[in-house]
C-alpha positions, 0 to 999 in steps of 0.5 A, a space after each residue: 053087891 056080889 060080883 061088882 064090875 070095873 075096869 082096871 084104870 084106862 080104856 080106849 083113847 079115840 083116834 081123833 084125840 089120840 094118834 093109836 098108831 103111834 101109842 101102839 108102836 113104841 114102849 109106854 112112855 115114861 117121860 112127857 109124849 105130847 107128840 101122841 096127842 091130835 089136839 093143839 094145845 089151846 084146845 086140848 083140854 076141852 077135847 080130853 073132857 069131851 073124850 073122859 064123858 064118852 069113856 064115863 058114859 060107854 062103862 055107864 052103857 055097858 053096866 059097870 058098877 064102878 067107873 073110871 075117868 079111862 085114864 084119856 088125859 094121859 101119855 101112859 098110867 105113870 107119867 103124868 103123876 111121875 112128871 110132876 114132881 119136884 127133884 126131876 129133871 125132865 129136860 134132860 132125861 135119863 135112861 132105865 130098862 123097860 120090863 121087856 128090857 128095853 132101854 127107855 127114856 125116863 125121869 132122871 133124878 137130881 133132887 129130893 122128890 116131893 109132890 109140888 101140888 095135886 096131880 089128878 084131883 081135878 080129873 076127879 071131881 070132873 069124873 064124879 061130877 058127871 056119873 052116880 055110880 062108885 068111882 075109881 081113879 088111879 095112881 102110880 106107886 112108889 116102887 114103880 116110879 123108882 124103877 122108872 127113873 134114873 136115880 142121880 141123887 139119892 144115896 140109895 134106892 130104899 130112901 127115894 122110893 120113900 120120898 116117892 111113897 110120900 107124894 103118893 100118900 099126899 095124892 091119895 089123901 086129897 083123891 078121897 077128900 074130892 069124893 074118890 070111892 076107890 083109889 088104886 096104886 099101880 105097882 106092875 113092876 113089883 111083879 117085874 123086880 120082885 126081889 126088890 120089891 121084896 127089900 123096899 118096895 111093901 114098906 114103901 107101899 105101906 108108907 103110900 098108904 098109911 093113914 088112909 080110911 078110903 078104900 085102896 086098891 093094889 094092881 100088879 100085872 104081868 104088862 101089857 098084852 099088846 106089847 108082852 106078849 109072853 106070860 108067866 104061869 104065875 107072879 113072882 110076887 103076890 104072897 107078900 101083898 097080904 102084908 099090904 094095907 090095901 084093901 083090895 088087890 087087882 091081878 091078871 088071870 084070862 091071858 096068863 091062865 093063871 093057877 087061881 091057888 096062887 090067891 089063897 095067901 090074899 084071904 082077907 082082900 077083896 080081889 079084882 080078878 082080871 077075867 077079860 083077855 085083852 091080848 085078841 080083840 075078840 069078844 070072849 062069851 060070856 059061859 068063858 068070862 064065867 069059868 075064868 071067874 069060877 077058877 078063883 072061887 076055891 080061893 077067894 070067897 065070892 063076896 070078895 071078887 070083882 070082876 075086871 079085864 086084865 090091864 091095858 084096855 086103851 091098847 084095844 079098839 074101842 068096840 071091842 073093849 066096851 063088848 068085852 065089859 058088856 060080855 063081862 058085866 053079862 057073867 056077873 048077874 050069871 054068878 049073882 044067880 049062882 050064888 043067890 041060889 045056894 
């Protein structure tokens, strides 16, 4: 199909799971937050699964052709994997620099990072149990979830990193065996630290994703609208990606009103063009989703595009999410008709 729709990784959490206000006001969490969540304990699993069908069945409504569990079971994108893992310490965390610079409790790091078991694989199977359309999960990357920790063990940045590649590639292996048909690393800090990604951080990607037959995505992202405010005119790493074993690379385009050129060096990827401004909670047309999409068509053929909102959908008020996907879903079949003609 030309043109497939998706969505990032999360979408709205209801307030009745979830309390909004509290998520919005404080920087993503890095360590464990069961504080956000509405639900006792005894009953909060129940509720996250009746939250993911609601999730699964609004991205059905609105026409997506490739579906997420909305990422409703977690905190943020990256703590549930990162807390999960043997060689933290949790209980007494340490502290690391946001990517807006703000010090933010983290995981702290006293021992050898290891994935103690799956992580996400029953979050999988529920979201293929109860959709037929190609489904999506994803995972934090190993660069990233360095940089959200305090590295108290290892002698240096490029053997944790490593370590934290390997219970990557473990998650990654087990996702597709469960029936995963896209599996996607979130790598935002790469854009935020990119000369360090540049030193370790694609080897250790490289070694996330090595040996995986599946069809893999890597998402890089400026960070979240809700709580970045300002954008850069383009990354500060993307070039290098073309290095990367994914097959698919997702960015963000309609907030930063990114010059699509920078795409070019990605020939060869599929890449997710994030076409939908999560910054304003208004409903772009559809003629405005389009155009943001035919910006990229000099630099990625169209059989290579998907479309998708640029990150951090759980940030917006549901309507407004599943208006936007509708909007977006609307400008796919425009482009399809575009291209069917010539």
């Amino acid at each position: 199909m030309l043109f497939p729709t998706t969505i990032v990784g999360s979408f709205p959490q209801p307030d009745w799971l979830i309390d909004r206000a509290k998520l919005a006001g404080r920087f993503p969490p890095r360590v464990r937050a069961r504080e956000l969540w509405r639900i006792p304990p005894q009953y909060l699993e129940e509720a996250q699964n009746d939250a993911t069908l609601m999730a699964i069945r609004a991205q059905e409504e609105a026409g997506l052709d490739i579906v997420s569990d909305g990422e409703i079971r977690r905190e943020s994108y990256s703590n549930r994997f990162a807390t999960a893992l043997d060689g933290v310490d949790l209980d007494n965390p340490g502290t690391a620099l946001d990517r807006s610079g703000h010090p933010n409790p983290v995981p702290r790091i006293v021992g050898r990072i290891k994935r103690r078991h799956a992580v996400e694989v029953e979050d999988l199977k529920f979201l293929r149990a109860h959709t037929d359309r190609m489904v999506k999960i994803t995972v934090p990357g190993p660069f990233t979830m360095l940089q959200q920790a305090q590295n108290d063990f290892y002698k240096t940045e490029e053997e944790a990193a490593m370590d934290y590649a390997e219970a990557v590639n473990a998650e990654i292996r087990d996702l597709f065996a469960a029936g995963a048909d896209v599996v996607q690393i979130d790598e935002p800090y790469m854009q935020a630290r990119p000369e360090k990604a540049r030193q370790y951080g694609l080897d250790a990607l490289n070694r996330a994703l090595e040996g995986i037959a599946g069809t893999t995505a890597v998402h890089i992202c400026f960070g979240y609208a809700a709580i970045i405010h300002e954008r850069p005119s383009g990354y500060s790493f993307l070039p290098e990606l073309a290095q990367c074993r994914c097959k698919q690379v997702s960015i963000e385009t309609a907030q930063s009103n990114l010059d699509c050129a920078a795409l070019q060096p990605l020939d060869g990827k599929r890449v997710m063009v994030g076409c939908i401004d999560l910054s304003t909670p208004e409903v772009e047309s559809v003629e405005t989703i389009v155009a943001r999409i035919r910006r990229a068509l000099p630099y990625v053929k169209a059989e290579n595009v998907i479309l998708a909102p640029d990150c951090g959908m759980k940030y917006l008020p549901r309507e407004a999410a599943i208006g936007k996907l509708k909007a977006m879903v609307a400008a796919a079949k425009v482009l399809r008709e575009e291209h069917k003609a010539t």
